[in-house]
MIPA-344500 format. One line per field, with one value per residue (C-alpha): residue in three letters; z, y, x. Coordinates in steps of 0.05 Angstrom, whole numbers. Example, Ala and Ser with C-alpha at 12.3 -4.5 7.8 and 13.67 -1.06 7.14 Angstrom:
2
code = c(ALA SER);
z = c(156 143);
y = c(-90 -21);
x = c(246 273);
REM end
This chain:
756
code = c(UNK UNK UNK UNK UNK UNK UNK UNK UNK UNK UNK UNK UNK UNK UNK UNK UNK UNK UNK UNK UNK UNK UNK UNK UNK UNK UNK UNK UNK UNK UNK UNK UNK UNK UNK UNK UNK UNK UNK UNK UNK UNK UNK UNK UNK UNK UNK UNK UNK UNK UNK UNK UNK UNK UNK UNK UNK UNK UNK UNK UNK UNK UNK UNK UNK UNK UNK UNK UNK UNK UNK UNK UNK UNK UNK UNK UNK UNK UNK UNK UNK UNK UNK UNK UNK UNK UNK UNK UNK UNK UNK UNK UNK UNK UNK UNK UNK UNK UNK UNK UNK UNK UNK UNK UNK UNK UNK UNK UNK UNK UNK UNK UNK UNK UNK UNK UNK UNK UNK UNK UNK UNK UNK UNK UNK UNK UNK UNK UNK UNK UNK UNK UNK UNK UNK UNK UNK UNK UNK UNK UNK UNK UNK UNK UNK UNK UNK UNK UNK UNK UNK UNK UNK UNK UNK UNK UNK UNK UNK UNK UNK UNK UNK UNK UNK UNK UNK UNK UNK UNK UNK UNK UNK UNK UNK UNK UNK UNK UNK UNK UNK UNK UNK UNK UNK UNK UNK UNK UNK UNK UNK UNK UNK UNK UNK UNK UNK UNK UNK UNK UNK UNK UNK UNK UNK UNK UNK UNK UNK UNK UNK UNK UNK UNK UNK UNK UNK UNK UNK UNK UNK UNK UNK UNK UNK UNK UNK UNK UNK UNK UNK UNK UNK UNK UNK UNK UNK UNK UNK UNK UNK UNK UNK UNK UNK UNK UNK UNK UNK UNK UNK UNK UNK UNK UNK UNK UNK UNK UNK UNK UNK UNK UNK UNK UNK UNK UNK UNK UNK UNK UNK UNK UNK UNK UNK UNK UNK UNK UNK UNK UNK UNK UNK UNK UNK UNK UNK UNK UNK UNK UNK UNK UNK UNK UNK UNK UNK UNK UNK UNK UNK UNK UNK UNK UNK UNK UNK UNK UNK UNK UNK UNK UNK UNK UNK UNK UNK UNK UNK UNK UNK UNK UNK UNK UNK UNK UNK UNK UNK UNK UNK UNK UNK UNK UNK UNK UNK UNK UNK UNK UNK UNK UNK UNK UNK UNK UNK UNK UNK UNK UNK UNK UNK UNK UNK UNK UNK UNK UNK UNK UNK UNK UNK UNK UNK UNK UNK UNK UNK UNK UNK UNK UNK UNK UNK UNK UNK UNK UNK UNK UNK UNK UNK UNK UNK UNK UNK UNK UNK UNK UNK UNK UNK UNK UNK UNK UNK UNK UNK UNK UNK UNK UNK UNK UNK UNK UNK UNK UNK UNK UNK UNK UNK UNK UNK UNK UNK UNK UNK UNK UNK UNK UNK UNK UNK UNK UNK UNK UNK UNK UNK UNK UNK UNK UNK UNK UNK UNK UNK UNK UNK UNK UNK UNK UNK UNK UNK UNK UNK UNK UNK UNK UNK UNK UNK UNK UNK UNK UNK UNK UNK UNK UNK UNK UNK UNK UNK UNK UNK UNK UNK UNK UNK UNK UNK UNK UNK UNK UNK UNK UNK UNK UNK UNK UNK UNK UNK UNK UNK UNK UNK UNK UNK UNK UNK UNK UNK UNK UNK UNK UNK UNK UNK UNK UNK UNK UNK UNK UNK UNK UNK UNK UNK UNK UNK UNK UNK UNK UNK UNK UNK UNK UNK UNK UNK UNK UNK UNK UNK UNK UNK UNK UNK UNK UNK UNK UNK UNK UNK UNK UNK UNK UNK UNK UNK UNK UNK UNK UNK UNK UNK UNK UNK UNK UNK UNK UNK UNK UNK UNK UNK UNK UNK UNK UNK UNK UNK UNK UNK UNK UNK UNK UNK UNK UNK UNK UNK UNK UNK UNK UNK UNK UNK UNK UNK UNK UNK UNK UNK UNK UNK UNK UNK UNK UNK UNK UNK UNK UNK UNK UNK UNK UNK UNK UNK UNK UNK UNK UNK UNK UNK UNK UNK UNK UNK UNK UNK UNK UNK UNK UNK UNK UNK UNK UNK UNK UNK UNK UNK UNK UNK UNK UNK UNK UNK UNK UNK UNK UNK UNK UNK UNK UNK UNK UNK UNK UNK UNK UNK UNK UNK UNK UNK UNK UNK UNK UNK UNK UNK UNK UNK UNK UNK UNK UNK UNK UNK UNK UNK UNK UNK UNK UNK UNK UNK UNK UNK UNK UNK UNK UNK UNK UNK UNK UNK UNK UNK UNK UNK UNK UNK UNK UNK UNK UNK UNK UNK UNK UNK UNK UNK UNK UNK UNK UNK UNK UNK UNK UNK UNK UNK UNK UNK UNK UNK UNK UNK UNK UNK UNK UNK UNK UNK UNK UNK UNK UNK UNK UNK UNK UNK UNK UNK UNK UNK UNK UNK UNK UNK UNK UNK UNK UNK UNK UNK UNK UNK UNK UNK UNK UNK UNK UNK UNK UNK UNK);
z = c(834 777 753 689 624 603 534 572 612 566 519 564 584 511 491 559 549 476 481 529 487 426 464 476 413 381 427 398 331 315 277 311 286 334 389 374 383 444 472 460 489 553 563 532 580 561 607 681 709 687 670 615 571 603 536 486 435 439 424 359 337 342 308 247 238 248 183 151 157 140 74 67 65 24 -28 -22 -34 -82 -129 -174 -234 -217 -213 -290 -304 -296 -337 -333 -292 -216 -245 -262 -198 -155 -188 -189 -111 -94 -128 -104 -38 -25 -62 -4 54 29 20 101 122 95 129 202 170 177 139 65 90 138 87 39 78 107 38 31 85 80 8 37 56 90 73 130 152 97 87 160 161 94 125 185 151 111 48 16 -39 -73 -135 -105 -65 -113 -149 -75 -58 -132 -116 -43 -73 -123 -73 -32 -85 -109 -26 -37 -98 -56 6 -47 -76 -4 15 -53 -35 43 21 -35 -94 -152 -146 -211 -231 -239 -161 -164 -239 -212 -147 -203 -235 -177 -162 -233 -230 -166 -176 -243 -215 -157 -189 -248 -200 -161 -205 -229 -169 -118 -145 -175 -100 -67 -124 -118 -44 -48 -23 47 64 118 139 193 144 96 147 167 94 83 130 126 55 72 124 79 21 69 100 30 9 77 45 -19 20 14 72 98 96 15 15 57 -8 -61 -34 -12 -92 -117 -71 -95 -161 -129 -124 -52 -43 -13 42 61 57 117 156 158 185 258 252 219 267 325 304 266 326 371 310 306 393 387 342 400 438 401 426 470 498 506 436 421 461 445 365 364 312 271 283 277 200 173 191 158 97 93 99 44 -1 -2 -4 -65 -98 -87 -119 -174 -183 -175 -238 -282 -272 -305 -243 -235 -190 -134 -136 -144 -84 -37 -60 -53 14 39 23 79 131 133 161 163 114 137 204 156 118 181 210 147 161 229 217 162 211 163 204 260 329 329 257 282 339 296 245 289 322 258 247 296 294 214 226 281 222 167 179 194 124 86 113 97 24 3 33 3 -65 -50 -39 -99 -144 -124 -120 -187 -258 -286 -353 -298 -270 -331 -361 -285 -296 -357 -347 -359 -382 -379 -429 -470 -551 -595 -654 -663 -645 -716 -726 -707 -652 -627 -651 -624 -554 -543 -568 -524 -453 -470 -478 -409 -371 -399 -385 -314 -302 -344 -298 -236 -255 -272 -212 -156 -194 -194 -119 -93 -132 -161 -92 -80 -140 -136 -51 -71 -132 -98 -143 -207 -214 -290 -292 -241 -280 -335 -302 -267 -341 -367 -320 -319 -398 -392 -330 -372 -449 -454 -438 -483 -542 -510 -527 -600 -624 -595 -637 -696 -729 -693 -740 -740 -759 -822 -837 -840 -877 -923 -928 -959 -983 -944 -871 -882 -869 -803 -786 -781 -747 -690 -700 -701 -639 -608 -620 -594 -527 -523 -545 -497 -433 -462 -480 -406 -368 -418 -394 -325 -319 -376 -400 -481 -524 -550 -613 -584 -540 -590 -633 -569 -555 -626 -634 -566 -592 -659 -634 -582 -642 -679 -616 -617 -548 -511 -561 -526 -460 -474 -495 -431 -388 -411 -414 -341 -322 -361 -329 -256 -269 -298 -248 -199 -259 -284 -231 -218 -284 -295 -352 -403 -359 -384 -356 -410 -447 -417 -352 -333 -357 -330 -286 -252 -232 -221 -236 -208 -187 -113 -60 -6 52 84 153 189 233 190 179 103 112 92 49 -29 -64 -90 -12 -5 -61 -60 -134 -101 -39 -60 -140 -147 -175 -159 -218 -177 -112 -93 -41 -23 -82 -123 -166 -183 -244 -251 -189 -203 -146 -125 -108 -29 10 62 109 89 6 -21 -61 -123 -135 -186 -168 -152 -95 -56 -71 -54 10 22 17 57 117 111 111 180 205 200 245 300 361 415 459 532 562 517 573 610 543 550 520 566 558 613 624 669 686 674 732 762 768 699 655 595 615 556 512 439 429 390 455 506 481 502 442 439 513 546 492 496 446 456 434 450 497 539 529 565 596 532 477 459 416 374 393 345 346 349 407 477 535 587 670 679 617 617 567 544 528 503 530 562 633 661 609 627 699 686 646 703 754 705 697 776 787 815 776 782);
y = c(-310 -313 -250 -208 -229 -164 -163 -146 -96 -54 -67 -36 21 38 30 67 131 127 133 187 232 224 242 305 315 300 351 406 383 361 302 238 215 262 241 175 205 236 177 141 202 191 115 114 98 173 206 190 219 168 94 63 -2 -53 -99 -56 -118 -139 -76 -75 -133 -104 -33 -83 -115 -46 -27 -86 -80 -3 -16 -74 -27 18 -34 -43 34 41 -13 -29 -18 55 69 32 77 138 125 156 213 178 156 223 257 198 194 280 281 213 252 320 297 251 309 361 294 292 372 378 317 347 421 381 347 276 227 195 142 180 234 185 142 208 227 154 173 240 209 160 195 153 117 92 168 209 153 161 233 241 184 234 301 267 279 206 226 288 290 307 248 195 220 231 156 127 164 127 67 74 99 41 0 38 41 -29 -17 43 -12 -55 3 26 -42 -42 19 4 -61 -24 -50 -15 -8 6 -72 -139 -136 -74 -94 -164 -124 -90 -149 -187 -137 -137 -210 -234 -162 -189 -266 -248 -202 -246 -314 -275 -243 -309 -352 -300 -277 -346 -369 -322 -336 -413 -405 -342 -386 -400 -336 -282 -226 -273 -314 -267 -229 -279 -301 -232 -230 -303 -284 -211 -247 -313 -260 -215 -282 -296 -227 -236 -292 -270 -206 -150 -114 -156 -88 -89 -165 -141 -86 -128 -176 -115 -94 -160 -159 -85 -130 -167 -151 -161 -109 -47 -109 -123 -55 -38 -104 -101 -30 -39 -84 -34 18 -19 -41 25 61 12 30 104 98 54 117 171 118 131 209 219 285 281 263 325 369 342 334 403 437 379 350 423 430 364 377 454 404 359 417 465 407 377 439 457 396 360 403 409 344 338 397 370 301 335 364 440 482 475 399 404 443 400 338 361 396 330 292 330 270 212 145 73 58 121 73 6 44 76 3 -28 28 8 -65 -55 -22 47 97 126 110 170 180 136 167 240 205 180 246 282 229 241 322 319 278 313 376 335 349 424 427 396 441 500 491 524 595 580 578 629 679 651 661 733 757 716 737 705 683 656 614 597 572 533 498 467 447 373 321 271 288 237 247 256 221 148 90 52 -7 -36 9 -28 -103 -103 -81 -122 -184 -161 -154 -226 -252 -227 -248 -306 -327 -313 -349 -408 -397 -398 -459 -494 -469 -495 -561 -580 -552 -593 -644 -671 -696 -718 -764 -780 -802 -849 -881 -893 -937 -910 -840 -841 -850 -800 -757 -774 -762 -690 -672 -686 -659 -591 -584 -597 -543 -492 -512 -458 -399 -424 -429 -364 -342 -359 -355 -286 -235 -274 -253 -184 -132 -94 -159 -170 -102 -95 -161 -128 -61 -86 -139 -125 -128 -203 -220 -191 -204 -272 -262 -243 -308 -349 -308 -325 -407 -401 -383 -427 -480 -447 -470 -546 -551 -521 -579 -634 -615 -615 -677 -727 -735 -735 -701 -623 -633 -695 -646 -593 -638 -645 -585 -563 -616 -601 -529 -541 -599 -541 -487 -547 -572 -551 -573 -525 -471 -474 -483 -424 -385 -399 -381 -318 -307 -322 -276 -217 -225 -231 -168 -130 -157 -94 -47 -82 -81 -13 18 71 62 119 155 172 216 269 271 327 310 313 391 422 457 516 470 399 365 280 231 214 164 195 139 156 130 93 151 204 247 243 172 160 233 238 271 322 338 353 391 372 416 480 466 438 448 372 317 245 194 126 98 35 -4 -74 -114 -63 0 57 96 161 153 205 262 204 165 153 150 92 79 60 78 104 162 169 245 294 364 396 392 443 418 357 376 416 361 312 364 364 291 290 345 316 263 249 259 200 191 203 167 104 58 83 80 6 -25 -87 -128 -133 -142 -115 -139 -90 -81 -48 18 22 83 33 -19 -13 25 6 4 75 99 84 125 67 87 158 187 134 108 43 -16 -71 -138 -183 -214 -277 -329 -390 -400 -408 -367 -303 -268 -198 -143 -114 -44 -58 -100 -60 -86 -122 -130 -178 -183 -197 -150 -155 -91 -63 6 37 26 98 92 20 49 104 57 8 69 89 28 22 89 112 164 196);
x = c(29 61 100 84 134 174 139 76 104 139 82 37 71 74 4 -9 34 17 -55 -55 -5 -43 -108 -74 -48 -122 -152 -97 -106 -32 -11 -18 63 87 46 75 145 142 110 166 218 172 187 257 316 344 285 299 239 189 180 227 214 256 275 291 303 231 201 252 217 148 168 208 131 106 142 128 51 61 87 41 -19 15 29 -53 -59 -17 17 82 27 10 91 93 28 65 114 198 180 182 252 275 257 291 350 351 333 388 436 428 416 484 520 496 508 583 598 572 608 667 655 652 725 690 722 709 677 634 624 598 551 526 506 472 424 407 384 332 266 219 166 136 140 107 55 27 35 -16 -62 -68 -65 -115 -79 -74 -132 -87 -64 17 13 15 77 106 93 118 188 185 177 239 274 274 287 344 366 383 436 466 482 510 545 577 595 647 667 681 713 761 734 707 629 622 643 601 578 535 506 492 455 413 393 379 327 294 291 260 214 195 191 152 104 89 84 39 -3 -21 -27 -57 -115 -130 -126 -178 -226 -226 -239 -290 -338 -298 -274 -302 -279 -233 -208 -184 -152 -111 -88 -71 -32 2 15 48 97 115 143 176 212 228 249 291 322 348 383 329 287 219 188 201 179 115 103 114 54 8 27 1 -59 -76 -89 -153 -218 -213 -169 -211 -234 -164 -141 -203 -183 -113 -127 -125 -68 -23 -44 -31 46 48 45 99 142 143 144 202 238 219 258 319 317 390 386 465 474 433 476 550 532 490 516 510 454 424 464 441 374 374 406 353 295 329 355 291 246 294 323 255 220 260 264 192 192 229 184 128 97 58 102 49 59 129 139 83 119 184 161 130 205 240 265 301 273 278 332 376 381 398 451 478 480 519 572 585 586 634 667 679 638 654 606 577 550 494 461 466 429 382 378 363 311 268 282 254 201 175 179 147 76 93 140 73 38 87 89 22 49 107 83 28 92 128 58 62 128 150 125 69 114 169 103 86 154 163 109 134 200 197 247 185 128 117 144 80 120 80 130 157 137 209 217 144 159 230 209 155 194 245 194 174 235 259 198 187 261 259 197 242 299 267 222 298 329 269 269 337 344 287 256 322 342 276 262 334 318 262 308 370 408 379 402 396 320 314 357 311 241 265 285 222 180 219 227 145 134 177 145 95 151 191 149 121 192 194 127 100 93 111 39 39 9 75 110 57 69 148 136 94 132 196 224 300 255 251 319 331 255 276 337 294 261 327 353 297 296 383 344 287 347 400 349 340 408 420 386 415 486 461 428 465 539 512 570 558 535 476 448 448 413 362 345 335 287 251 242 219 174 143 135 85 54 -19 -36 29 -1 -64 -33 8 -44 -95 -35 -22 -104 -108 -54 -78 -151 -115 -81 -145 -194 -198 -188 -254 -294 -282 -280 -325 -377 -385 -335 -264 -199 -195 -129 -114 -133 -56 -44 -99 -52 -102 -147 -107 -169 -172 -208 -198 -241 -276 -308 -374 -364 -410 -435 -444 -507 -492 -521 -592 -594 -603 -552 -596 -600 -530 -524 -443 -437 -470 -423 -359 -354 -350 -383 -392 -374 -386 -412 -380 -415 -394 -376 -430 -406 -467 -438 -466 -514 -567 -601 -637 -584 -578 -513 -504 -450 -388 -403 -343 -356 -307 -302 -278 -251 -189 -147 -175 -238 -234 -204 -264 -307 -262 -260 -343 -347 -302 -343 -413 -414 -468 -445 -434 -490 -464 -515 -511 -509 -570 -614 -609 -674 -705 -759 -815 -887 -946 -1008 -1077 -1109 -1166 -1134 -1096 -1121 -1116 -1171 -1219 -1185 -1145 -1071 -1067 -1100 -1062 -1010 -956 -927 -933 -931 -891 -836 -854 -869 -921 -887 -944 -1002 -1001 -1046 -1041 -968 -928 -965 -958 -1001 -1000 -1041 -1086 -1096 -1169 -1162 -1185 -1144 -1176 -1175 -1120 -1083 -1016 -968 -902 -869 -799 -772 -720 -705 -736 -787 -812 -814 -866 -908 -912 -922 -981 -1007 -1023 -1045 -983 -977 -1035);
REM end
């Protein structure tokens, strides 16, 4: 026989001990993350008194694509575009919260008498709440629908992406240098360019993609290009030195963009769970009891750090982000733990070799100690504020509630102001989609053409030069032409004669970069003096301003994209049905829109909504039904709910929660006898002693006494016919009937007299 490979061992015993533990914690109502945890305490090396996985390595690799398809859904949920949405205020409470929170890392590292380094890469990862963390724990708290928690996940997000400047940040300071020099700018514009490159590339190829083959995909299908598609950008993301969990986002962002979305989302559910949980097992696994006990003290400070910092500092931050002091404090409350990159930077310390071995296992320690507290801390901050509400004054709630660095300025934008940025967002994009179009041809289809030409490298030369100036034509001209008729250009044309001049400064600065790209791939691919290639590209440029046909191209590009990016927003937009301008200042009664999923058992199914009266119940009301690929705006009383609708709600949070809590409440119970209620098909033959010799269908009372349906009546040996319910049964027929198992029995025992 052959013997069992260690994956499936240790994979077993996970699942195993897992599923058990969160049974229990299900039955005693407590968030299924730390059932997870323990789990993973149980069947780590550290507890001698039960089974341990064997290959620790393997199950690393399972909990890395555990986080990957974690932040792959959450890129579905929740995409780059609501973080732009919201404007400066996610960046003001992330950089307020970074700061506050590696200032409060260093000062305890330097109480304990740790060293710099230590001190400062300690700071680095009490910084870093977790993602992966906070999104599971709403998912189970049921949470994901509040208004705090989309703030909460936009400052994730930037977090993450400003995790990736601190490493680069640490590593100049571990290695001496200044970090303030060209290697941590160049990190920061790395990560604007292959964020702006990706999302724009994608944006326009994805969704273009899954619409040309609409026709071919399932359910199957699509889950498995999902899925191809969320591992081939986190292999490239892997590539160019950031985390495959961030790749993983960045295509769950684009996907959020598609009107498949809410189907991908509901597919790639079971997935995610599945690897979600191996993940958050494979941190209960980290748990060393004698790390616990010789790094007490510690451990037991940096986690009192974390929970105060964040509970304060969050929720400042949180504040002064434009946020009602009851937000504030559930999204700062919600921030308290450290995750996934906490573990990265704590690894980059030790492979620089800066940190001492211990700093690690703390860390990890304190990991597992504050998520274990995170649900409990969310919970936590609605008492809080109740106590604040009533031992504060009201004009101290009052002024709290409106201390904001972010509210937009109600001045109108000038004209210049207007022109000059949106000249200056083209420019940028449009460059980096030139760059990178430069950079893939001249990396791989130079040596190509160049491979099937041997012996003529000037012609190859030649044709890869054409063929990129052609691929990167419409950003070019995109680059000198846009705007150019803009109605603030027309009008500070209009306004005074002095605009002119610099107006067409823009225009010339614009043309030395369109030039600056042709000029670029002339020096690359030909040995023509300066001033001949100057000549070049100038021409190139000016012939792509006149050329009617790029124009067009140009234009039907940019068309495309804007309809990719727009397609979900259309399809779900609500006719005749607007946020109030307002909407984000109604501060008593946090009024949103939020999603609420009817699920397939529920008792809701099948009712009118007049019959659920959800106004009279909950205070809310419903603006949309989506169903399938159909949206009902405004559904009136008569509107019935079906299984999986999702019902698009407006109320407050508590209200909402109300309603939530109902929906997860009225379900129809599981049917313990489900396997006995079976239905079979059989016949019986009227005989002599049958009480249902001469008499009709209605009758007999098959139906109605014994449970049972009459499918049909032999005639002959292959036909079957229907009985009418005029027909009277006859001696000797031969009836084929549908029941259950116990109810097919009674009818047969009837039908010979037994039961009599």
């Amino acid at each position: 026989m052959s013997e069992v490979p260690t994956l499936i061992n240790d994979l077993a015993l996970i699942l195993i001990v897992a599923g058990a533990v969160t049974l229990l914690f299900k039955k005693l109502k407590q968030p299924l993350v730390l059932g997870y945890i323990m789990a993973g305490f149980i069947v780590s090396p550290h507890m001698p008194y039960t089974m341990s996985v064997v290959d620790n390595s393997d199950i690393k690799t399972w909990a890395d694509i555990g986080v990957m398809f974690l932040l792959f859904s959450l890129g579905l949920d929740f995409s780059f575009k609501k973080i732009i949405k919201m404007g400066i205020a996610p960046v003001i409470t992330t950089l307020t919260i970074i700061f506050s929170m590696m200032t409060l890392g260093i000062v305890v590292g330097h109480a304990f008498s740790w060293n710099r380094m230590d001190c400062i890469f300690l700071g680095g990862m009490l910084a870093m709440s977790s993602t992966t963390i906070i999104y599971k724990a709403f998912t189970d708290m049921g949470l994901r629908q509040q208004k705090f928690a989309q703030p909460v996940m936009s400052v994730l997000i930037l977090e993450d992406v400003l995790a990736i400047v601190m490493m680069v940040m640490l590593s100049a300071l571990a290695s001496g240098s200044n970090p303030d020099g060209g290697e941590m700018i160049g990190a920061v514009m790395k990560i604007g360019f292959f964020l702006v490159l990706w999302f724009v590339v994608g944006i326009f190829a994805v969704p273009l993609f899954l619409r040309l083959m609409r026709k071919l995909i399932n359910n199957e299908t699509l889950l498995i290009v999902s899925l191809g598609l969320c591992c081939l950008m986190a292999v490239v993301s892997t590539k160019v030195g950031f985390s495959s969990a961030f790749g993983a986002f960045v295509m769950g962002s684009i996907l959020a963009e598609t009107i498949e979305a809410g189907k991908i989302e509901k597919l790639v559910a079971p997935v995610k769970d599945l690897f979600g949980a191996v993940f958050f097992v494979s941190v209960g696994m980290l748990v060393d009891p004698k790390i616990i006990v010789s790094y007490a003290l510690p451990i037991a400070m940096l986690v009192l750090t974390i929970l105060v910092g964040q509970a304060v500092f969050g929720t400042f931050g949180f504040l002064i982000g434009g946020q009602s002091l009851k937000s504030a404090m559930r999204s700062g409350f919600s921030m308290a733990q450290i995750g996934e990159f906490s573990f990265i930077i704590a690894s980059l310390g030790l492979s620089l070799k800066v940190t001492g071995e211990f700093l690690y296992p703390v860390v990890v320690a304190v990991s597992v100690i504050t998520t274990f507290l995170t649900p409990y801390m969310i919970r936590f901050s609605v008492p809080c504020y109740g106590f604040l509400e009533r031992r504060l004054p009201k004009t101290w709630i009052r002024a709290l509630n409106n201390v904001t660095l972010s509210h937009p300025s109600s001045a109108p934008k000038s004209n210049w102001h207007s022109l000059i940025s949106q000249m200056a967002r083209i420019t940028v994009v449009y460059s980096i989609l030139s760059v990178a179009a430069i950079a893939v041809m001249f990396t791989f289809f130079l040596p190509f053409i160049r491979s099937i030409m041997p012996g003529m490298h000037w012609w190859a030369n030649g044709i890869c030069g054409l063929v990129t100036v052609s691929i990167i034509a419409p950003f070019l001209r995109a680059i000198v032409m846009k705007k150019n008729h803009s109605e603030e250009f027309r009008a500070l044309w209009n306004e005074s004669r002095s605009n002119r001049l610099p107006l067409l400064v823009t225009i010339l600065v614009r043309v030395i970069i369109a030039s600056a790209f042709i000029f670029y791939i002339c020096n690359y691919l030909t040995r023509f003096t300066n001033a001949l290639m100057l000549t070049i590209a100038v021409v190139i440029v000016l012939f792509m301003i006149l050329s009617r046909r790029l124009k067009k191209r140009s234009i039907l590009m940019e068309r495309l994209f804007v309809q990719n990016l727009r397609s979900r927003d259309i399809e779900q937009q609500v006719l005749g049905l607007k946020k109030p301008l307002y909407e984000g200042h109604l501060l008593d009664r946090d009024i949103h829109i939020s999603d609420i999923d009817i699920p397939e058992n529920s008792k809701w199914a099948g009712m009118y909504l007049s019959d659920l009266r959800l106004s009279n119940r909950f205070g809310v009301h419903i603006s949309s039904i989506l169903r399938g690929h159909q949206r009902i705006n405004i559904p009136g009383g008569d509107s019935i709910v079906f299984p999986g609708d999702r019902l698009q709600v407006i109320g407050s949070d508590s209200q909402l929660s109300a309603m939530q809590a109902a929906v997860d409440s009225d379900i129809v119970p599981d049917d313990p006898d489900i396997e006995k209620r079976e239905m079979k098909l059989s016949q019986i033959v009227i005989d002599r002693n049958s009480p249902f010799v001469g008499k009709t269908l209605p009758e007999s009372g098959i139906r109605d006494r014994f449970n049972c349906m009459v499918v049909g009546r032999e005639e002959g040996k292959e036909n079957l016919s229907m009985v009418n319910i005029t027909y009277r049964f006859r001696l000797g027929d031969i009836v084929w009937i549908v029941g259950e198992e116990s109810a097919l029995q009674g009818l047969k025992d009837a039908n010979t007299g037994a039961a009599q």
